[in-house]
N, C-alpha and C positions, 0 to 999 in steps of 0.2 A: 953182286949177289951174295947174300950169306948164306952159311950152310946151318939151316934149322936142323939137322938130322942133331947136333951136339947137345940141342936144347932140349932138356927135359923138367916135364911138370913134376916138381920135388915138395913144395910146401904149398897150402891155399890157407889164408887166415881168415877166421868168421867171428867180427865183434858181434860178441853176445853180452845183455845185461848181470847174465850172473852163470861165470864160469862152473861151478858146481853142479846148478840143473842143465846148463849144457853139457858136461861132461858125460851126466847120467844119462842124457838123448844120445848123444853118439855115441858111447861105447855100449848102454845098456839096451838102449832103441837098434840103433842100425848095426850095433857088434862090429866097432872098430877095438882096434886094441892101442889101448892105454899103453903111452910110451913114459911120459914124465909131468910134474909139474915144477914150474918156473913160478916159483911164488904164489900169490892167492887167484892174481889175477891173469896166470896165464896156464893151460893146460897142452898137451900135445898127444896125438893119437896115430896112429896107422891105417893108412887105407890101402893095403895094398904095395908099399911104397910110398906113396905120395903122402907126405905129414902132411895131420889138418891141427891146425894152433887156433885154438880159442882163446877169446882175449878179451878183456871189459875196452871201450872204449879209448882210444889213443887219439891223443888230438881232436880232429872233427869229425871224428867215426860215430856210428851210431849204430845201436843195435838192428838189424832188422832190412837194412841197406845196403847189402852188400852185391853179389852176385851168386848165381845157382851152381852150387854143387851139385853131379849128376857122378852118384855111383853106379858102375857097372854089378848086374848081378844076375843069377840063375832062379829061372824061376820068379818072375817077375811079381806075379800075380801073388804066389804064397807070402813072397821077400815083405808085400804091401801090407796084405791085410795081417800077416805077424807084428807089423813095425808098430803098424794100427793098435794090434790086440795088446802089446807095448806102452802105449802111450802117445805116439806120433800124434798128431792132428792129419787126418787127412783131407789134402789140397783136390786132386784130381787121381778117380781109377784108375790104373795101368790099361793103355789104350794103344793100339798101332798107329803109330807117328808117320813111318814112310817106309814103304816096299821098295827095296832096294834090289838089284839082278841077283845077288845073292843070297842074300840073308832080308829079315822081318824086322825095323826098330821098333820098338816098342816102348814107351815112356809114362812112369808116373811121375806125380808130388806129394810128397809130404811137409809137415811146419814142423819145423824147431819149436823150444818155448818160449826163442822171442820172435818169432813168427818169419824166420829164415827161409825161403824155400829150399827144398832137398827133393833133389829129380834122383828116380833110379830108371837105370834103362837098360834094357836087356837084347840084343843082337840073336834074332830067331832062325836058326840055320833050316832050312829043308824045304820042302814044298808048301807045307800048310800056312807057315808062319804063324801058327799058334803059339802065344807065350802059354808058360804054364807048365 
């Protein structure tokens, strides 16, 4: 048996067609903070901790195919339609996903510019489990 408790999520990489207008969706769309860039074709940001590396295509990568980022955030519903009033393309409204004993999950989408899905989801503490 191994002990998962050591492993923690540190970087996630998202081939994107063109690192620049990616850059402007994530830091200026979702307000991740800009950490560096690695040349033309590579940028890095913060989420919290966990680096997100934008990258043009490496090998057989492709933009658009990768897997969903799901940021945690407060205020689900303003977090959306801000991302929206931004730029984001919106995928699906922030919705209740599943009533859990304690808390309310609560989950939208939004698209990248190269049509990446980006989940936020927000954990709704109390009776109502209204996000919002």
């Amino acid at each position: 048996m191994h002990d998962t408790a050591s492993i923690t999520l540190r970087q996630v990489a998202v081939t994107v067609s063109d690192v620049d207008a990616a850059l402007g969706f994530y830091r200026d769309v979702l307000g991740l903070t800009f950490l560096f860039r690695a040349g033309p074709g590579l940028a890095f940001l913060d989420a919290a901790g966990v680096r997100v590396m934008l990258s043009t295509p490496q090998g057989a990568g492709e933009p658009g195919r990768n897997s969903v980022l799901y940021f945690g955030v407060r205020d689900i519903v303003a977090t959306f339609e801000a991302c929206v009033t931004r730029g984001a393309t919106a995928e699906r409204a922030p919705a209740l996903a599943a009533q859990m004993p304690d808390h309310a999950l609560w989950i939208g989408f939004l698209r990248d510019p190269d049509g990446n899905l980006v989940g936020l989801m927000e954990e709704v503490r109390g009776e109502a489990g209204d996000a919002g």
